[in-house]
NUFI-937340 format. One record per atom (N, C-alpha, C, O): x, y, z. Coordinates in pm, whole numbers, plus 32768, in hexadecimal, padded with zeros to 4 digits. Each point is the difference from the previous one (the first is absolute). Layout:
<pts>
XYZ
...
</pts>
This chain:
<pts>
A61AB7BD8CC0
7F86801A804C
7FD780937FF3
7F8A80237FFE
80CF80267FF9
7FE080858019
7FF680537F7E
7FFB807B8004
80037F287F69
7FE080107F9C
7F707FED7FD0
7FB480467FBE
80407F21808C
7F717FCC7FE0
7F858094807D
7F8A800E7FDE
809880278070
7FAC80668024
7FF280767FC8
7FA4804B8022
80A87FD17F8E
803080867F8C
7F867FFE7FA1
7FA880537FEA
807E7F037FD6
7FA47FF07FA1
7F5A7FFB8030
7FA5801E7FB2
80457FB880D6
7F6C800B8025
7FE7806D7FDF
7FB3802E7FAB
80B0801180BE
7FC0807A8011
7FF4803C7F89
7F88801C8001
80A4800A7F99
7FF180057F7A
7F757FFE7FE3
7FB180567FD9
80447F248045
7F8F7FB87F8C
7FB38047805A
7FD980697FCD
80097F898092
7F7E8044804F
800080997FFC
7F8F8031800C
80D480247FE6
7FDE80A57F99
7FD6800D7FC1
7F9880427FF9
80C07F697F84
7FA57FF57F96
7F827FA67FDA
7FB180337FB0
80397F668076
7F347FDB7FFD
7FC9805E805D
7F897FE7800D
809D807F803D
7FAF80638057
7FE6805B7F98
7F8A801B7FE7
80FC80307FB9
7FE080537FB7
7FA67FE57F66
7FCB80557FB7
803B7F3B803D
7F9D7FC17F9B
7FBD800F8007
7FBE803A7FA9
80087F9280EA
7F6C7FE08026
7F87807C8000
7F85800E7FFB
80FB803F800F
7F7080B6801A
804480577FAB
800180778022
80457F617F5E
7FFB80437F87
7FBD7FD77FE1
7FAF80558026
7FF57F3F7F93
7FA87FD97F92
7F9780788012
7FF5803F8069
7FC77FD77F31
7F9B80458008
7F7B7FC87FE4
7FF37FB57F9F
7FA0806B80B5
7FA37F907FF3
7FAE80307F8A
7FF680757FD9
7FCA7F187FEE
7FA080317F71
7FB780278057
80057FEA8079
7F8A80787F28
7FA480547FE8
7F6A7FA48046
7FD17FDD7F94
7FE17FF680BF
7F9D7F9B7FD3
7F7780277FD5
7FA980338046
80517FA47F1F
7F8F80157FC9
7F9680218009
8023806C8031
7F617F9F7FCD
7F947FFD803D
7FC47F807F86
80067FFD7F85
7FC27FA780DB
7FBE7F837F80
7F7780347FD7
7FAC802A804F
80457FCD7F24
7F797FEA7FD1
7F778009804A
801C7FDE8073
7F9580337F8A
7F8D7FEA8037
7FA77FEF7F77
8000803C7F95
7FB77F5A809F
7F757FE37F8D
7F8180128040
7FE77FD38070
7FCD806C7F4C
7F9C802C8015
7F777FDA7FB3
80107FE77F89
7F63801180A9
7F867FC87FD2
7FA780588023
7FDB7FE88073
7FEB807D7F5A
7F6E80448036
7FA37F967FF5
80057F9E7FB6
7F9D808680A6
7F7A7FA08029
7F91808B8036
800E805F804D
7F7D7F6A7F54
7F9E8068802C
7F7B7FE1800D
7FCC7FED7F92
7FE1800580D6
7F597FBC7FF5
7FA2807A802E
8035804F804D
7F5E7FC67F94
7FC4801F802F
7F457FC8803C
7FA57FCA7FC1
80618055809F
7F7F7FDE803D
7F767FFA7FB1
7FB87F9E7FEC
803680EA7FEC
7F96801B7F90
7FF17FDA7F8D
7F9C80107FBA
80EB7FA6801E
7FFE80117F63
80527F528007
80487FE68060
7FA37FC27F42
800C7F987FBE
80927FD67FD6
802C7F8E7FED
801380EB800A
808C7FF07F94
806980158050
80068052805C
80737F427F72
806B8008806E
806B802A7F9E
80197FD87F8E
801F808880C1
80897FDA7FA4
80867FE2801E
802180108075
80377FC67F35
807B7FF48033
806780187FA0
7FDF7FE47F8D
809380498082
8067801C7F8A
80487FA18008
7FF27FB58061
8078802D7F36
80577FBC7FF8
807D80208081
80108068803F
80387F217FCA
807E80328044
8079803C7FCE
802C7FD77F95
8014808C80AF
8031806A7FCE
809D7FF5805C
7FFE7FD88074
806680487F58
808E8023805F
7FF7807F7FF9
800680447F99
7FEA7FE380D8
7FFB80A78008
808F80268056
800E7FE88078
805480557F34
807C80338027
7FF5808A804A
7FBB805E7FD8
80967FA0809E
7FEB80638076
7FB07FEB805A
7FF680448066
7FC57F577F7C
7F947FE1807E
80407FBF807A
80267F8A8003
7FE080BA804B
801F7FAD80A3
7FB37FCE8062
7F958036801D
80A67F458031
7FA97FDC8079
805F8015806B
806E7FC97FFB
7F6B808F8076
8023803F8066
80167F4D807A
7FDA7F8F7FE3
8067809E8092
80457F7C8046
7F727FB18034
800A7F918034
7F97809C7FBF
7F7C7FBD8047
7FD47FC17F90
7FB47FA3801C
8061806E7F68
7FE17F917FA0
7F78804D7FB0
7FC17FCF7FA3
802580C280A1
7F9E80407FAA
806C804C7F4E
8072802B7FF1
7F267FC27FBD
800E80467F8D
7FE680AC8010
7F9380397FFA
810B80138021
7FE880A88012
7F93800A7F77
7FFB7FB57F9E
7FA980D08088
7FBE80387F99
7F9C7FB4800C
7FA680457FD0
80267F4C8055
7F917FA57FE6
7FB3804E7FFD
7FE280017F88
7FC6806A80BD
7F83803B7FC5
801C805D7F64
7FA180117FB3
80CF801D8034
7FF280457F77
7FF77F887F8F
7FB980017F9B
808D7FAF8085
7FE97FAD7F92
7F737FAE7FC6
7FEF7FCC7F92
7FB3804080E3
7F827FD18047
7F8D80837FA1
7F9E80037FB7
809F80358072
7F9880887FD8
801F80067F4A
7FA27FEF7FB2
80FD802D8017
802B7FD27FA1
7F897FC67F95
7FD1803B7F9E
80107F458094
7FB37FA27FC5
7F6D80558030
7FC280437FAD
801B7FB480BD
7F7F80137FF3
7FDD80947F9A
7F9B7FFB7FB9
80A680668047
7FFE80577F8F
7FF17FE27F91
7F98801E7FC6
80D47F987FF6
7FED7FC17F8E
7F7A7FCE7FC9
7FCE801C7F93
7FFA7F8280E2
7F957FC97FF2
7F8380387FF4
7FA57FD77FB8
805B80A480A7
7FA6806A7FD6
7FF2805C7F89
7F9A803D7FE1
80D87FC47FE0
801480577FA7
7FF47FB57F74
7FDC802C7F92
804D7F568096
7FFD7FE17F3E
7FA37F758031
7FD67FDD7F92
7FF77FCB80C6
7F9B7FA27FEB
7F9480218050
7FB17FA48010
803480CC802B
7F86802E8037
7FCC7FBC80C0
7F9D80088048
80F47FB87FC1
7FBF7FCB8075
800580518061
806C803C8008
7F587FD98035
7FC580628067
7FD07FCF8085
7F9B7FBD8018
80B08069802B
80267FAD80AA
80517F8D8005
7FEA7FB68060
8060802E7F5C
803C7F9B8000
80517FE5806B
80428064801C
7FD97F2D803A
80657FE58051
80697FCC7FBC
7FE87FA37FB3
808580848058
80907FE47FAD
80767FBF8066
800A803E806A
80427F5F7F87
80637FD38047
80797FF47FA5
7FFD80027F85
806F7FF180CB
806E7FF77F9D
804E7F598053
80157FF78079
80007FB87F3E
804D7F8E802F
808D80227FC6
8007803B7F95
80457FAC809A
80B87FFD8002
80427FCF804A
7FEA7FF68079
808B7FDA7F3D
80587FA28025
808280297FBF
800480307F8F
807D7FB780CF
805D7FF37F9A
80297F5F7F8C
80597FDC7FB2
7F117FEA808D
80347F7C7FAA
7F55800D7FB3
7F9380138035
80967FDB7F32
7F8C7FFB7FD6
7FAA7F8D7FDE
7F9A7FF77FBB
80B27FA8808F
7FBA7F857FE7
7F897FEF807B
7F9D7FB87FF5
808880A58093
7FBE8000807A
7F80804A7FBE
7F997FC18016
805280BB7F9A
7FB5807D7FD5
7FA57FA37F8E
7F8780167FFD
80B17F867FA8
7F9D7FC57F90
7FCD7F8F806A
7F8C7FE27FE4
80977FE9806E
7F997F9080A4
7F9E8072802D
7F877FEE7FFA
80A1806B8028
7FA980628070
7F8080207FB6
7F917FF18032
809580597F02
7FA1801C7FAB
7F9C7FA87FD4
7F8C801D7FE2
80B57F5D801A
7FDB7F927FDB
7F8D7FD68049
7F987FE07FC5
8076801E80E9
7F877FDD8071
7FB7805F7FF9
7F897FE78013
809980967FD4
7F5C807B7FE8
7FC67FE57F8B
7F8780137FF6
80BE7FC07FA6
7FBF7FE57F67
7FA67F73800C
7F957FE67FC7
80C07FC1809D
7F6F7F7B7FFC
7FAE80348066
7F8A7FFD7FDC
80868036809D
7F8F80528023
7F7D80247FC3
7F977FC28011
807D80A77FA8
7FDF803B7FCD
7F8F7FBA7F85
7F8780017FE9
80F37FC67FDF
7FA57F8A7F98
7FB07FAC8045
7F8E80057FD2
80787FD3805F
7F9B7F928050
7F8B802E8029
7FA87FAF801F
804180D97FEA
7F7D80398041
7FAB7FE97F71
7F857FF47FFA
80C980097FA3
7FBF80307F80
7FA280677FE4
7FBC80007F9A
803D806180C7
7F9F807F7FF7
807680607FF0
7FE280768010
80877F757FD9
805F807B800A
80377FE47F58
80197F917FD0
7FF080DF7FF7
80467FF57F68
807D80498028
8005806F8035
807F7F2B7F9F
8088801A8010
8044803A7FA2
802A7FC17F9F
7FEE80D98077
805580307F47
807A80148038
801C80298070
80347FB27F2B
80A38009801A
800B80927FBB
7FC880247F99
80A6803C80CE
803F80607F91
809D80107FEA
80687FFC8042
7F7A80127F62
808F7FB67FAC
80A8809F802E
7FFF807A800C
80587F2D7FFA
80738051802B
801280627FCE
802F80598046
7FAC7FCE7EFA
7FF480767F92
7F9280498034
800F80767FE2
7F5C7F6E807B
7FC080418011
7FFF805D807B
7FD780737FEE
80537F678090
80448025806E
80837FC88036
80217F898001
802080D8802A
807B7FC88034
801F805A8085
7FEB80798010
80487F308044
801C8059807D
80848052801D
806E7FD07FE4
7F8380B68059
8055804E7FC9
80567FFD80CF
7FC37FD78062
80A480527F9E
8040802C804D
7FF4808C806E
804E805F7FF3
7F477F9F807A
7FEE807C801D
8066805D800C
80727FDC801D
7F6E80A87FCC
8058808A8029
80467FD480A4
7FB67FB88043
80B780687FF0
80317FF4808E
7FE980878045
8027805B7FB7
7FB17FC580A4
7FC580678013
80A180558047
80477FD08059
7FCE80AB7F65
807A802E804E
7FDB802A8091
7F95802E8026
80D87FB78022
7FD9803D8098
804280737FFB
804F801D7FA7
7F8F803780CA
803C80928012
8010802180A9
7FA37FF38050
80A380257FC1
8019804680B2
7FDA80508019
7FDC80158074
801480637F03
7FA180658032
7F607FDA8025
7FAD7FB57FCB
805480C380D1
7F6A7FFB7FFE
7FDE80507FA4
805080477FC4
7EF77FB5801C
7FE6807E7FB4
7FE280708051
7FD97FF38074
8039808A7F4B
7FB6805E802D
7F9E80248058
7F967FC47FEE
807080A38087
7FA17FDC805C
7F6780747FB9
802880657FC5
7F537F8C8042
7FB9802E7FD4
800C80778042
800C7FFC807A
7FF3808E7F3B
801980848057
7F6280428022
7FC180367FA6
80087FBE80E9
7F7780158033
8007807D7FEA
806C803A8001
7F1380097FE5
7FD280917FDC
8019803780B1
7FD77FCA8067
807180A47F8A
7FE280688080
7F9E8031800F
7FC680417FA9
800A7FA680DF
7F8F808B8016
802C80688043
7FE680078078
805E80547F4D
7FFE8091802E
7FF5803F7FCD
80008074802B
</pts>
């Protein structure tokens, strides 16, 4: 009897010391796929890019995509700069599943088509691609306090 408690006790040291040696993996950050979407009011032409896995991209615990306005602006730059559209409203759809992101692109594209007053150009993944914003460093320092002119 007083063997068989040796050995518990044993066994229960050691699965204790097992249990909180392992070291836990690393967890990844998954994929995100991404779709620019861009219309504008004034103008006829929609566009949309292909879907894209953009590595480093994160969605924060509320289920928003961090960065969503740079990536937003991203595109609408582009669009200004090399197809002339000018005011464009730009959205970004993402998912970590890209089968959810080609459904979501898919209902703005029959949208869209169905008015038949809107001309739909695709731009292709070689022509834009979405880049990973800068992370902005933080700092503890305050800055400098502005030094006011004396009057004496």
């Amino acid at each position: 009897m007083k063997n068989i408690r040796i050995i518990a006790l044993l066994l229960c040291i050691f699965s204790l010391c097992t249990a909180f040696s392992f070291k836990k993996k690393e967890k990844k950050d998954p994929t995100i796929y991404m779709c620019g979407f861009s219309a504008s009011f004034a103008d006829s032409l929609v566009f949309i890019t292909d879907i894209q896995a953009v590595e480093g991209a994160k969605i924060d615990n509320n289920g928003f995509l961090m960065n969503r306005p740079q990536y937003s602006y991203e595109l609408k730059t582009f669009l200004e700069s090399n197809k002339g559209a000018k005011e464009a409203t730009c959205l970004v759809i993402f998912s970590p599943d890209k089968k959810t992101v080609m459904k979501k692109s898919g209902k703005l594209l029959k949208k869209y088509g169905k008015e038949n007053t809107s001309i739909i150009k695709t731009i292709s993944e070689s022509e834009f691609k979405f880049t990973k914003p800068q992370e902005e460093e933080s700092t503890d320092e305050e800055p400098a306090a502005e030094e006011k002119p004396s009057n004496n």
